[in-house]
C-alpha positions as a printed NumPy array, in Angstrom:
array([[  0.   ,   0.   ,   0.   ],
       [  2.978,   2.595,   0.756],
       [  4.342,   1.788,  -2.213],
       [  1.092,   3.685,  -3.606],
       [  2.68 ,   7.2  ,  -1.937],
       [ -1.144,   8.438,  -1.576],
       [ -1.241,  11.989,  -0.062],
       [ -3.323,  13.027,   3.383],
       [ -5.518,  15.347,   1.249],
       [ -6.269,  13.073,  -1.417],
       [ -7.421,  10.171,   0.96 ],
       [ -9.088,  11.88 ,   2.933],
       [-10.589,  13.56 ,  -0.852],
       [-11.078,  10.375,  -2.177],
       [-13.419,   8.793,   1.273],
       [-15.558,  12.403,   1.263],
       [-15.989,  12.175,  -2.627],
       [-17.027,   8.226,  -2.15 ],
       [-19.182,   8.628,   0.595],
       [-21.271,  11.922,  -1.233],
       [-22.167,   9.679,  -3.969],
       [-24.006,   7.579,  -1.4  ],
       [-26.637,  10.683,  -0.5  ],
       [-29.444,   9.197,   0.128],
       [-32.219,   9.55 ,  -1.993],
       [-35.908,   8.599,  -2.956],
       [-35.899,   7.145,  -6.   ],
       [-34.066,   4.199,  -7.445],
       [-30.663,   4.427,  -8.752],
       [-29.455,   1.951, -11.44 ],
       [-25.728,   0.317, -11.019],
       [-24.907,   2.237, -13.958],
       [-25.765,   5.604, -12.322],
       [-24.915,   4.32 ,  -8.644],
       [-21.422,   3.308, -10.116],
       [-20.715,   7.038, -12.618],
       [-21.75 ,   9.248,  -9.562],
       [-19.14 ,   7.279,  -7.379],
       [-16.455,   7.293, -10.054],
       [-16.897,  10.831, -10.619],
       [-17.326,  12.293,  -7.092],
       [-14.294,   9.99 ,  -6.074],
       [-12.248,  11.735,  -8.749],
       [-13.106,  14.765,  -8.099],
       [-12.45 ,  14.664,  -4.565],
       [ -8.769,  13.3  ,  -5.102],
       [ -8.416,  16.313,  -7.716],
       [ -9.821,  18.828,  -4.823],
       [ -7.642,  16.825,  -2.101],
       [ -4.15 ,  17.284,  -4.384],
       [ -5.093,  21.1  ,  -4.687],
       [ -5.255,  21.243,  -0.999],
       [ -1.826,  19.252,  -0.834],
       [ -0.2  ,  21.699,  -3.342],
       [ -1.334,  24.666,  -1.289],
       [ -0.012,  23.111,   1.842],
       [  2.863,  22.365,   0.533],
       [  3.638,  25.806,  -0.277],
       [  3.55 ,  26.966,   2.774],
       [  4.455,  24.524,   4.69 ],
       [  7.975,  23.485,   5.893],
       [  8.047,  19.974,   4.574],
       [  5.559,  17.464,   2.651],
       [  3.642,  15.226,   4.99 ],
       [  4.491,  11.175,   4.785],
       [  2.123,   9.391,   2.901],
       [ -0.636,   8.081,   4.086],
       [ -0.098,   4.195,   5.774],
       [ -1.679,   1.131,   4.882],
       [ -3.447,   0.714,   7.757],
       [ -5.465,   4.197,   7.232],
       [ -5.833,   3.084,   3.648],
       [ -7.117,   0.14 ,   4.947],
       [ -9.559,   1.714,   7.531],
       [-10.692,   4.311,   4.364],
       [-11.782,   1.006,   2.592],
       [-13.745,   0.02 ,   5.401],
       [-15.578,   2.947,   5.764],
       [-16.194,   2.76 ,   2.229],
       [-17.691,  -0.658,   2.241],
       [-20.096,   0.191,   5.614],
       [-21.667,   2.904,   3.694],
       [-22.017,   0.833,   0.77 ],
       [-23.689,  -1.707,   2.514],
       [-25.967,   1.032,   4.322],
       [-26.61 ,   2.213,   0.809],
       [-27.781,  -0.818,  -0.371],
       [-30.015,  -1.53 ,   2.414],
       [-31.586,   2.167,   1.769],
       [-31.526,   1.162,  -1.863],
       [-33.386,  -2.153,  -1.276],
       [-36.368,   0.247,   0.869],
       [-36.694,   2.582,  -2.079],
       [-37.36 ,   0.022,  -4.91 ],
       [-39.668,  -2.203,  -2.082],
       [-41.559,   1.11 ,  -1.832],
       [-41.913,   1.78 ,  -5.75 ],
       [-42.641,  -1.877,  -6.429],
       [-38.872,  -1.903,  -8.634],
       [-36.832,  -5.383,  -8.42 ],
       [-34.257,  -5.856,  -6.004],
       [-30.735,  -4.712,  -6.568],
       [-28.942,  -7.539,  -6.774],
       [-24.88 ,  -8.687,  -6.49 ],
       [-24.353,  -6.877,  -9.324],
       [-25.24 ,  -3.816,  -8.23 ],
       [-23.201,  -4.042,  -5.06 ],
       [-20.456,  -5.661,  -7.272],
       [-20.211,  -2.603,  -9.388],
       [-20.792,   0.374,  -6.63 ],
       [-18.102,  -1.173,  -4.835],
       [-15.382,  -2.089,  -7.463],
       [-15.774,   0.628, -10.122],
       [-14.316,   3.947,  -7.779],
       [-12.254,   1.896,  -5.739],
       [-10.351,   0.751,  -8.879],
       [-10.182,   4.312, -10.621],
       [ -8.681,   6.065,  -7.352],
       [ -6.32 ,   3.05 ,  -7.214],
       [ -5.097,   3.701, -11.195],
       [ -4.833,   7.344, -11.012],
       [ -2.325,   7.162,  -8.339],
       [ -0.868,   4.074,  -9.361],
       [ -0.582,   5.2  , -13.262],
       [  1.644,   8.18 , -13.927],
       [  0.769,  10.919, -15.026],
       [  1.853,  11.047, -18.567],
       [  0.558,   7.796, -19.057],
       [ -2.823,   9.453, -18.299],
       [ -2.244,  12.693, -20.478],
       [ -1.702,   9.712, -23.525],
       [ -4.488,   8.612, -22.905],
       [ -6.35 ,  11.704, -23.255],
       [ -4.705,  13.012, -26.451],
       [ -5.164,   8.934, -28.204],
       [ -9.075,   9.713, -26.836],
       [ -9.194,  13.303, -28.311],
       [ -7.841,  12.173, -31.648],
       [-10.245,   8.959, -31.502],
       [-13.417,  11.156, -31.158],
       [-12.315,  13.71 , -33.554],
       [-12.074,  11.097, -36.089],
       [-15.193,   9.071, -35.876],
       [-17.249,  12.336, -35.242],
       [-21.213,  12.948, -34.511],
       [-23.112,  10.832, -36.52 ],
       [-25.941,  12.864, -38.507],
       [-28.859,  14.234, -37.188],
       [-31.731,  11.739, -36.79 ],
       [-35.172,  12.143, -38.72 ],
       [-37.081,  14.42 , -36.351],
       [-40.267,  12.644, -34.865],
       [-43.526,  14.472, -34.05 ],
       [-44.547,  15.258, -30.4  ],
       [-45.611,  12.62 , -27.897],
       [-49.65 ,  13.471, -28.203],
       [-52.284,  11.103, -26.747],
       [-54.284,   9.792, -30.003],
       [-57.797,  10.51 , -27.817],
       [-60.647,  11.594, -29.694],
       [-61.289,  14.419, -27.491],
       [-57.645,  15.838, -28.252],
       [-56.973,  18.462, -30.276],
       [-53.207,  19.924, -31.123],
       [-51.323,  22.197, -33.036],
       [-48.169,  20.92 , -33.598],
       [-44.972,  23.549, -34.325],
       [-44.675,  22.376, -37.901],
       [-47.969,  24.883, -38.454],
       [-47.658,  27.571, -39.949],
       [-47.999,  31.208, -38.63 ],
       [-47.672,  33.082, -35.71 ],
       [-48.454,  31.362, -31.972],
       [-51.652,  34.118, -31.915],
       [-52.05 ,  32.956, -35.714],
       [-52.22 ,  29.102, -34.662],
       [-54.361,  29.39 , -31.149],
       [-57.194,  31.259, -33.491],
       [-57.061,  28.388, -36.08 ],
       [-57.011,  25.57 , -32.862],
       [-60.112,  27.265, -31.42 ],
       [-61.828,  27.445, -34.717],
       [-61.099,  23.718, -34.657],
       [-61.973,  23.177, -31.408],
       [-65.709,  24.849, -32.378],
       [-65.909,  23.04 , -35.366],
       [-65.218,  19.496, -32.775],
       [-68.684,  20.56 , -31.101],
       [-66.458,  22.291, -28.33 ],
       [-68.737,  24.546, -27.3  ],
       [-71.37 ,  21.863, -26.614],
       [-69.071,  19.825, -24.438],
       [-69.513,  20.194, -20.519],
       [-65.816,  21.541, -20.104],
       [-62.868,  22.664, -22.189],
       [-58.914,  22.359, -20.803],
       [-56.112,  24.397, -22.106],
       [-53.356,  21.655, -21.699],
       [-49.708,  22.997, -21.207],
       [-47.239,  20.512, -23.164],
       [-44.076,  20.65 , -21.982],
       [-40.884,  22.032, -23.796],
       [-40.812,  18.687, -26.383],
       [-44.668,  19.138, -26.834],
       [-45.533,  16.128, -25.242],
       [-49.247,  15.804, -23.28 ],
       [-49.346,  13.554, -20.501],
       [-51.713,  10.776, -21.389],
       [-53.301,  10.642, -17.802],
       [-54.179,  13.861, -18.239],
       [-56.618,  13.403, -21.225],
       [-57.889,  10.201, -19.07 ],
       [-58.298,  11.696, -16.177],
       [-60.371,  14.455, -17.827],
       [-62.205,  12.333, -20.223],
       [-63.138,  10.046, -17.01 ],
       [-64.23 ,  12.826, -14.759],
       [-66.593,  14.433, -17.401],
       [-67.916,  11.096, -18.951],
       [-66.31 ,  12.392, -22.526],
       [-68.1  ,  15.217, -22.63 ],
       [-64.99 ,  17.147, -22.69 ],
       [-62.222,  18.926, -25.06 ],
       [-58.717,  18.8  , -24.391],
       [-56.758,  21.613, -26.845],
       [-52.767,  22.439, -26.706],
       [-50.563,  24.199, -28.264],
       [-46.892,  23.132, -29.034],
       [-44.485,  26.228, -27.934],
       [-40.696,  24.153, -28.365],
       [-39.285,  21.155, -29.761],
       [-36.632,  20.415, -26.999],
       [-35.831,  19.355, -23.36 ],
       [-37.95 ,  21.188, -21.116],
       [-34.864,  21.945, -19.613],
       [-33.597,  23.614, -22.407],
       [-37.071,  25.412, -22.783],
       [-36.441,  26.92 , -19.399],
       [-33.669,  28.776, -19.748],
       [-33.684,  29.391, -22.853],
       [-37.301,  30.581, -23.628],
       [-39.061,  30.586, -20.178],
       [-41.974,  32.522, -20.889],
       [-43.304,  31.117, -24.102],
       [-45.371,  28.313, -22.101],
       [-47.168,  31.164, -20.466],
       [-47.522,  33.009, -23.249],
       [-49.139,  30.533, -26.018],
       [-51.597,  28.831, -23.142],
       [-52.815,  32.817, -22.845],
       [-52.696,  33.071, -26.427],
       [-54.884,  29.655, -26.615],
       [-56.912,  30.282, -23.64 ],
       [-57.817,  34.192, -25.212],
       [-59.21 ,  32.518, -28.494],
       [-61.296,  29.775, -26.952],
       [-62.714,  32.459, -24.062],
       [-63.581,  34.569, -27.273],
       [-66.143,  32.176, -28.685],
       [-68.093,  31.318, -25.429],
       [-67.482,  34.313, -23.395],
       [-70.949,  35.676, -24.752],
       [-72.846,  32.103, -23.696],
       [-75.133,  32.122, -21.105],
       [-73.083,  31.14 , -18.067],
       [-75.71 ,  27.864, -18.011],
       [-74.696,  26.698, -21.706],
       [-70.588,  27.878, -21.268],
       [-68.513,  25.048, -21.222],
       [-66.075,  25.198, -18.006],
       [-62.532,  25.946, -18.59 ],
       [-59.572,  24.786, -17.063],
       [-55.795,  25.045, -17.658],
       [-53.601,  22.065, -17.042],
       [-49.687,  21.609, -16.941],
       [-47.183,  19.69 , -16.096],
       [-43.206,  20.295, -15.011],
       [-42.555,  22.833, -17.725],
       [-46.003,  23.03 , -18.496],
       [-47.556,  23.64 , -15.098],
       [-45.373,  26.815, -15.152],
       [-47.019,  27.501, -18.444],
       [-50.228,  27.082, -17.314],
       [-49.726,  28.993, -13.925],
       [-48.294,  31.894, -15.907],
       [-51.532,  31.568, -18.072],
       [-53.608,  31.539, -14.939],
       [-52.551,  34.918, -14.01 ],
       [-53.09 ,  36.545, -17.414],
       [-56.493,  35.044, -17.155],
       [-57.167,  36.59 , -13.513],
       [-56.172,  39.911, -15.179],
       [-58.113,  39.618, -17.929],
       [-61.929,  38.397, -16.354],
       [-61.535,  34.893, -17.712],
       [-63.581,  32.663, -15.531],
       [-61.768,  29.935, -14.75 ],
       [-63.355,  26.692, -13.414],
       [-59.581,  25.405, -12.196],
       [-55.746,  24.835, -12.977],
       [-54.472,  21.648, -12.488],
       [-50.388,  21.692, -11.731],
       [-48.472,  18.212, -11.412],
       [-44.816,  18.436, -10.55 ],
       [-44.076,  21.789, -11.12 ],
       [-40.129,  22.508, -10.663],
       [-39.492,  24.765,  -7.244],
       [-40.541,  28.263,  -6.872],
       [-41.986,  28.478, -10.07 ],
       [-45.572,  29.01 ,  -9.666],
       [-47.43 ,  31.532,  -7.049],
       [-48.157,  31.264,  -4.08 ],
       [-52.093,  31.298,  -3.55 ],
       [-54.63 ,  31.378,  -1.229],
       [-56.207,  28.13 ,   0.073],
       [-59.316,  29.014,  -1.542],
       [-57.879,  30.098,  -5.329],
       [-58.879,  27.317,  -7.763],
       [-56.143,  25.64 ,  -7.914],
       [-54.408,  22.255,  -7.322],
       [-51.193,  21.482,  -7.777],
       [-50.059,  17.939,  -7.264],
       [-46.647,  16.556,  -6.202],
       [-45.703,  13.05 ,  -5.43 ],
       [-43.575,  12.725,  -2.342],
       [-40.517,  11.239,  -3.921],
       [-40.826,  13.714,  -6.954],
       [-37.007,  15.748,  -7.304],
       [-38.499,  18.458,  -9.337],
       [-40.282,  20.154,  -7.202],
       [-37.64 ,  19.895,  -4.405],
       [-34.85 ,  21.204,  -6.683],
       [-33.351,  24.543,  -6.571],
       [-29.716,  25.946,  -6.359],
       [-30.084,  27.164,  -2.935],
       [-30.918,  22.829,  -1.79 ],
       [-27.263,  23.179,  -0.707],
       [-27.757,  24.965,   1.93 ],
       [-30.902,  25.339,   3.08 ],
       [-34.141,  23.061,   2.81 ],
       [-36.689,  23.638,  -0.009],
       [-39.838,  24.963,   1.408],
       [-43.136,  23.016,  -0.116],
       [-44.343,  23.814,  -2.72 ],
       [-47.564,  26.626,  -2.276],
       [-51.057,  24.712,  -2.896],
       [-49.86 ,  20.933,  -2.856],
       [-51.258,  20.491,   0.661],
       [-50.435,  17.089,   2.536],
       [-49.31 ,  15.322,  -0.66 ],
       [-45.201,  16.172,  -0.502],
       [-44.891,  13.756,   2.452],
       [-41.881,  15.466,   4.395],
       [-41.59 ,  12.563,   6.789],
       [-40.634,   9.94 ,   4.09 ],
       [-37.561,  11.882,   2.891],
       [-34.093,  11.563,   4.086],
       [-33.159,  14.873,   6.54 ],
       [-31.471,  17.671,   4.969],
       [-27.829,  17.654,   5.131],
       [-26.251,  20.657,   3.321],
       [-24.391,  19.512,   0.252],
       [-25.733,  16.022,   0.656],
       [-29.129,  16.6  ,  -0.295],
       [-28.019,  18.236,  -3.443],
       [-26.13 ,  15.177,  -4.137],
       [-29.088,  12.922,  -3.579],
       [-31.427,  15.059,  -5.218],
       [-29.339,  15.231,  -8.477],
       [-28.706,  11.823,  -8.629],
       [-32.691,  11.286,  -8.393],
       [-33.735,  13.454, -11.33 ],
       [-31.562,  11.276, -13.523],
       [-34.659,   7.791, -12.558],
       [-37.249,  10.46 , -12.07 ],
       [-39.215,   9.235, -15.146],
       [-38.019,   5.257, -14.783],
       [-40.908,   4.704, -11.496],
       [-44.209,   3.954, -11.828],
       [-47.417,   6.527, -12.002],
       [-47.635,   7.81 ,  -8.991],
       [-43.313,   8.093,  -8.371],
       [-40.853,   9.934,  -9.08 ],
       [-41.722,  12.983, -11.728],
       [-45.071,  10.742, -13.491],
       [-48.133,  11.456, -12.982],
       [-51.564,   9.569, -13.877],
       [-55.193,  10.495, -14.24 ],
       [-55.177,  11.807, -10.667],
       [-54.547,  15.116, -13.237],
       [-57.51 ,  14.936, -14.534],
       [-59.404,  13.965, -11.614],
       [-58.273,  16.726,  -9.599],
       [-61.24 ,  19.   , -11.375],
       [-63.064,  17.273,  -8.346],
       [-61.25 ,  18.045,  -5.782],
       [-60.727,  22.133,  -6.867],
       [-61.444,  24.68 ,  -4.777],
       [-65.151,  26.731,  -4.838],
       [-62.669,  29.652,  -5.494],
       [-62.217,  32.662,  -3.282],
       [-65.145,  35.427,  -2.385],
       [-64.229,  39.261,  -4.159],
       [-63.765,  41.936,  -1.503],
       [-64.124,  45.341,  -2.169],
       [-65.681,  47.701,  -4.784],
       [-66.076,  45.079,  -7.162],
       [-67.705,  42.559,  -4.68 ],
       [-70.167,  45.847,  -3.634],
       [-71.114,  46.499,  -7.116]])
C-alpha cells in the first residue's frame, strides 16, 4: 500500500468524494448511475484533495508522509459500511416503488468501479494518463457525430377528445391558437360540458393521464386543446425561452374564451388550464393573465411543477397542484445546498416530508441530483409521473375565493 505514496488530502478527498455519492435519496438508482456518480465524485475529490496538498505544501515546511496502509485500509472500510448502508436504503426505495431488487451486481459494481479508478490514477503516472487523453481526443475527432436523426412528431395522446397544433404549423403562436379554437368549435367544443387548455411541456408532449383523467371525470363530454411552444428538453425550454409556455396557453386560452365568453353562463362550457413540469409553469403563468383579464376559470391543475416556479395562492384560489412525495423536481433549486426547499404553495399534505431523508447541506443536493436522472423510470404515482389523478383533480378544486371590495359591492 505505501508503495502507492497516496497523499493526506487526497485520501481523505477520495473517502468524502465516495461517501457523497451515497446521498441518500428517494428514487431508485441503477448500477450504472450508482457506479458514474461514485467514479466521478471519487475523482473529483482526489483532484480537490491534491489542490489542498499543493497549497499546503507551499507553505508549509516539509511534505507530509504518505498516508499508511493501515489508514488506507480503515478508508476502505468505511467505504464498504456505507455501501452496505446504501444498499439496504436502496433495497427500501425500490420495495416502496414496487422496482426489483438490486442484486450482487449492483453491489459488485458500486463497490469495485471507484475503488479501482482512485487506485489507477495514483498508481498510473501521469503522462501515461495525459496519452491517454490526447489517443481519446484524436479517436473522437475522427469518428465524429453521426448525422442528425429524422425528427419525430410530439408525444400526443391519439384521444378523440384531443386536439393539437403541432410547431410544424404555420404562422404566428396568436395565428395558430385562433385556427385551434376554430377547430376546437368546429369538434362541437362549445357543446361539451368543459374545455382544458393543456400545457405541453418544452418537447410538446401531453401527458396521457391527463386526457384520461379528464375524459373520465366528465364522462367524454370534454375537449382537451394544446398548443406546441418548443421542440426540446424542457430543460432547455427553461432557460432558454421561459416565458413562451405562459404566453401561447394565454394566447390559446384568449381565443377559446372569445367564442363562449358571450354564452349564457348555463350553456358555457367550463374551462380549465392544465400543466405539467414545464407546463404547469405555463399554465400557472396563463392563470394569471387570465385573472387579469376576467376569464372565468373553473380550475388549474399543476403536477410536478419545478421549485418556486408558480405563485403562491390562497387556500381558496382554484387551484391544485399535485406533487408526489418522492418527486425531485419540485424539491430542486440551487439554494438545496444549503438550506431546505420549502413546499411547494397549494400541494397540501401530498409532498410527504416525513418519508424523505433529513437535509444535510451539500448532501441533499447530491441525492437530489442523482434522483432526477430515474425520475421518469418509477411507476405513475413516483418519481416525476403522474396519472389520471390530473384529470381527476377538477373534483377536488377549490369553490374559489369570495371578491372583496368595490367590485364585490357592485
Amino acid at each position: 500500500m505505501n508503495r502507492l505514496r497516496v497523499r493526506p488530502a487526497v485520501a481523505a478527498g477520495a473517502l468524502a468524494g465516495r461517501l457523497l455519492a451515497l446521498a441518500p435519496g428517494m428514487l431508485p438508482r441503477s448500477a450504472l448511475v450508482a457506479a458514474v456518480a461514485g467514479l466521478a465524485l471519487t475523482l473529483l475529490g482526489m483532484a480537490v484533495g491534491a489542490g489542498v496538498g499543493a497549497l499546503r505544501d507551499r507553505i508549509g515546511d516539509r511534505p507530509p508522509a504518505p498516508v499508511s496502509g493501515g489508514v488506507l485500509a480503515a478508508g476502505l472500510v468505511v467505504a464498504g459500511a456505507a455501501v452496505g448502508l446504501a444498499a439496504r436504503h436502496e433495497s427500501a426505495v425500490r420495495a416502496a416503488v414496487g422496482a426489483p431488487p438490486i442484486g450482487p451486481g449492483w453491489v459488485l459494481a458500486v463497490c469495485a468501479i471507484p475503488v479501482a479508478a482512485a487506485a489507477a490514477v495514483v498508481a498510473i503516472p501521469g503522462r501515461v494518463w495525459a496519452g491517454f487523453g490526447m489517443v481519446a481526443v484524436v479517436a473522437a475527432a475522427s469518428i465524429g457525430l453521426p448525422a442528425p436523426a429524422q425528427a419525430s412528431g410530439p408525444d400526443v395522446p391519439e384521444r378523440p377528445v384531443m386536439l393539437y397544433s403541432p410547431l410544424s404549423e404555420p404562422g404566428s403562436v396568436r395565428d395558430r391558437a385562433e385556427r385551434l379554437a376554430d377547430r376546437w368549435v368546429a369538434d362541437g367544443g362549445r357543446e361539451a360540458r368543459a374545455v382544458v387548455v393543456a400545457v405541453p411541456t418544452g418537447s410538446g408532449w401531453i401527458d396521457a393521464g391527463t386526457v384520461d383523467g379528464f375524459t373520465g371525470y366528465f364522462g367524454g363530454s370534454v375537449r382537451v386543446v394544446a398548443l406546441q411552444y418548443d421542440d426540446v428538453a424542457s430543460w432547455r425550454a427553461f432557460i432558454s425561452s421561459p416565458d413562451r409556455a405562459g404566453t401561447s396557453a394565454s394566447a390559446v386560452l384568449d381565443a377559446v374564451w372569445s367564442r363562449i365568453s358571450n354564452l349564457p353562463e348555463a350553456r358555457r362550457p367550463r374551462v380549465y388550464l392544465a400543466g405539467q413540469s414545464l407546463g404547469a409553469v405555463g399554465a400557472d403563468a396563463a392563470r394569471r393573465w387570465a385573472n387579469d383579464s376576467g376569464v372565468e376559470l373553473a380550475g388549474t391543475v399543476l403536477a410536478g411543477p419545478p421549485a418556486g416556479s408558480v405563485d403562491r395562492v390562497a387556500s381558496c384560489e382554484r387551484r391544485v397542484v399535485l406533487a408526489n412525495a418522492d418527486d425531485p423536481v419540485p424539491g430542486f433549486a440551487p439554494s438545496l445546498l444549503w438550506h431546505p426547499i420549502d413546499r411547494i404553495p397549494g400541494d397540501g399534505d401530498d409532498r410527504r416530508h416525513s418519508e424523505s431523508p433529513p437535509w444535510l447541506p451539500v448532501v441533499s443536493m447530491v441525492g437530489t441530483v442523482l434522483d432526477l436522472a430515474g425520475s421518469l423510470k418509477v411507476p405513475a404515482g413516483h418519481g416525476h409521473r403522474y396519472g389520471v389523478e390530473q384529470g381527476l383533480a377538477a373534483g377536488i378544486m377549490p369553490a374559489g375565493c369570495q371578491p372583496t371590495g368595490p367590485r364585490a359591492a357592485s
